[in-house]
Phi, psi and omega in degrees: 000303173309325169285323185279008177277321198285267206308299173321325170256020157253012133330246150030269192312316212280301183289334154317310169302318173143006183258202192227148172225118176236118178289112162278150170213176213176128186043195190317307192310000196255345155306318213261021163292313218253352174275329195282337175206177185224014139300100209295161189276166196267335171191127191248104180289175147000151132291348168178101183297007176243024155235328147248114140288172137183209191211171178185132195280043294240325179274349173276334153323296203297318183317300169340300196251352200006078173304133142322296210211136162267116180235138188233142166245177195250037128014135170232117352262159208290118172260258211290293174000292183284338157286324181285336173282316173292335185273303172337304183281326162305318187238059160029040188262105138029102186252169144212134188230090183253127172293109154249015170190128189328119151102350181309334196288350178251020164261346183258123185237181188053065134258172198270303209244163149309136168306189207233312175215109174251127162246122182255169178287328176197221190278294156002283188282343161293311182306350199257329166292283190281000159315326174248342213227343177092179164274342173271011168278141178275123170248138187219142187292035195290297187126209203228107184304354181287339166323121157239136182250116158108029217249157200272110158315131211271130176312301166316302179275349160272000178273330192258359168297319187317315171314349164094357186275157148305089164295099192262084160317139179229124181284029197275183173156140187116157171286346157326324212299317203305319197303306191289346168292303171317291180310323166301287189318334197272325172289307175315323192262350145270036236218108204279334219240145166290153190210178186224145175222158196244080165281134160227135187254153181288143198279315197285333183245016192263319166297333188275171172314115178273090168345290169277029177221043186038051171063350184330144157303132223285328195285330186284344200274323181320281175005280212284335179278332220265350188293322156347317192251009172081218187252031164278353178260124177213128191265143173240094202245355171289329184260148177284149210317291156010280205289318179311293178327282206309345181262344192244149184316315188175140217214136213246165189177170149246307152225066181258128200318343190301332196289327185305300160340286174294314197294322175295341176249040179073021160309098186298130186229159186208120160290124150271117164250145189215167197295318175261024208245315171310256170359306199273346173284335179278301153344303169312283237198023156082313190306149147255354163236155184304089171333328143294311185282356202258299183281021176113319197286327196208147187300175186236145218208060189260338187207166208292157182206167184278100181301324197277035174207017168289147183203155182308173169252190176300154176280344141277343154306316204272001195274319192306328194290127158276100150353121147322116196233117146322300156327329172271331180285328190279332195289279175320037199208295157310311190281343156320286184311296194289327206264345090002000000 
C-alpha cells in the first residue's frame, strides 16, 4: 500500500505525458491503485503472496515489454517489488527505487549494483541511501506521502474532544501490536486527564493470522486484549484513519506513516517502542530509531507515561515534512532516461 501511494500517482504523470506504463501489482496496494491512476495493470498478483502464492516469470515480462527504464517501490513485505528490481539490473535496464518510508530502499536485497535513481522523502533519508549506495546513486527529493496537507477531521471524533476527555488514536498492525497494546495500557493508567482511545488497525494485517492465537485473525486477539478498558474503548470505523489522526487529541503508533500524517497538522503524536516494536522496524528499514522521533516530529514512548502531558511538536519540526509532489519523481525519471 505504502509503494502504491508513491509510484502510482507518478505512474499517472508519466502517462499523462504521453509514455507507456505498464503496472505490476500485488497485495492491498492493488486496491489502492485504481484510486490513484487509471492505468490497468498488465498483471495483479495476491492480496497477500504468502498466503496464496503465486508466480510470475518477471525476466519474460521484461523480455515483452522491453521497458526503458524498471521503477519499483519498497513494500513491506518485498515480493515482486524485489524480483523486478533484480531481474532489472540482469537484463541491464535502468532500476528506480521509490521510498515511502525512511530506509525502504533496504528492503529489496541481492542487487548486484547500486539503483540507477533512488526517489526519497527528504534529506534523512537521502544521507540513509548514500550511507549504503555511495555517492554515485543519483537521488532526487519527492517528499513524503505521508505529508497530507488539508485532510478534513472527522467530525465524530472531533465532537468527541467536547467532552473534556482526552481523544487518543492507536494506530496498530503487525504482531508487535499485542507488545504495544501492554504498554499503551500501563500509560493509560498513569494518564492524569479521563480519555477514549480510538483503535484503528492496518487493513494489510488485521486479517491475517495469528499464529500464537490459533490462527484467529490479528484483529480479534488486538480486541480482545484492548476489552479491559470497557467502553472507554470507541470504535470508529467508517472514515478513513487520515481523517481520524487529524481529529484527535493525540495520536500513538509505532512508526507508522499515521504519526507523519498527525503531527503535520499540529497533533502530539509519540512512537510506542517495545522490543518487538524494535525488531520489527530493523527488520523493515534497517533502522534503530524511529524515523519521527530522530526528526524531531513525534515522542519517544519506551516505558509507562502521563499521555495528557504529551504536546505537539515545534513548528520547525512540522515545517521540515515536505509534501509529496509526483511531478517531481516523474520529472527525475525522464532526465534517468534521456541521459543514458
Amino acid at each position: 500500500m505504502g509503494g502504491a501511494n508513491v509510484v502510482a500517482p507518478i505512474a499517472q504523470v508519466l502517462s499523462n505525458q504521453g509514455h507507456e506504463v505498464f503496472p505490476v501489482l500485488e497485495g492491498m496496494g492493488a486496491y489502492l491503485w485504481s484510486q490513484l491512476c487509471s492505468v490497468p495493470p498488465i498483471f495483479r498478483g495476491t492480496d497477500d503472496y504468502r498466503i496464496v502464492p503465486f508466480s510470475l516469470d518477471v525476466g519474460a515480462v521484461l523480455g515483452y515489454y522491453r521497458p526503458d527504464v524498471v521503477v519499483v517501490g519498497v513494500g513491506s513485505p518485498s515480493h515482486l517489488e524485489g524480483e523486478f528490481a533484480r531481474a532489472a539490473q540482469i537484463h541491464h535496464i535502468p532500476l528506480v527505487l521509490m521510498e515511502d518510508f525512511w530506509g525502504g530502499f533496504r528492503r529489496i536485497t541481492g542487487l548486484r549494483r547500486p539503483p540507477d535513481l533512488a526517489l526519497t522523502l527528504d534529506e534523512y533519508s537521502s544521507s540513509l541511501v548514500r550511507q549504503d549506495f555511495g555517492r554515485k546513486t543519483k537521488i532526487c527529493i519527492t517528499g513524503n506521502p505521508g505529508v497530507r496537507v488539508g485532510v478534513e477531521p472527522d467530525p465524530e471524533v472531533y465532537w468527541m474532544r467536547y467532552g473534556g476527555e482526552l481523544v487518543i488514536a492507536f494506530c496498530g498492525g503487525g504482531s508487535e501490536t499485542a507488545e504495544q497494546i501492554d504498554l499503551l495500557s500501563q500509560c493509560l493508567a498513569v494518564t492524569s486527564k479521563p480519555w477514549k482511545l480510538i483503535p484503528r488497525w492496518h487493513p494489510k494485517e488485521a486479517d491475517r493470522p495469528d499464529k500464537k492465537n490459533g490462527n484467529q485473525p490479528y484483529r480479534e486477539t488486538w480486541n480482545a486484549l484492548l476489552a479491559p478498558l470497557g467502553d472507554r474503548v470507541v470504535r470508529v470505523d467508517g472514515p478513513p484513519t487520515d481523517n481520524i489522526v487529524v481529529a484527535s487529541d493525540l495520536v500513538l503508533a509505532g512508526f507508522s506513516t499515521l504519526l507523519t500524517t498527525a503531527a503535520k497538522a499540529g497533533v502530539p503524536v509519540a512512537a510506542l517502542v517495545t522490543p518487538a516494536v524494535q525488531k520489527s522496524l530493523q527488520e523493515e528499514s534497517g533502522l534503530l530509531e524511529v524515523p519521527q522521533v530522530v526528526l524531531g516530529v513525534a515522542d519517544l514512548v519506551v516505558t509507562p507515561v502521563n499521555l495528557a502531558l504529551l504536546n505537539p511538536c515545534s513548528s520547525e519540526a512540522r515545517d521540515q515534512l515536505m509534501p509529496f509532489d509526483p511531478a517531481v519523481g516523474a520529472s527525475a525519471i525522464c532526465d534517468l532516461v534521456e541521459g543514458r
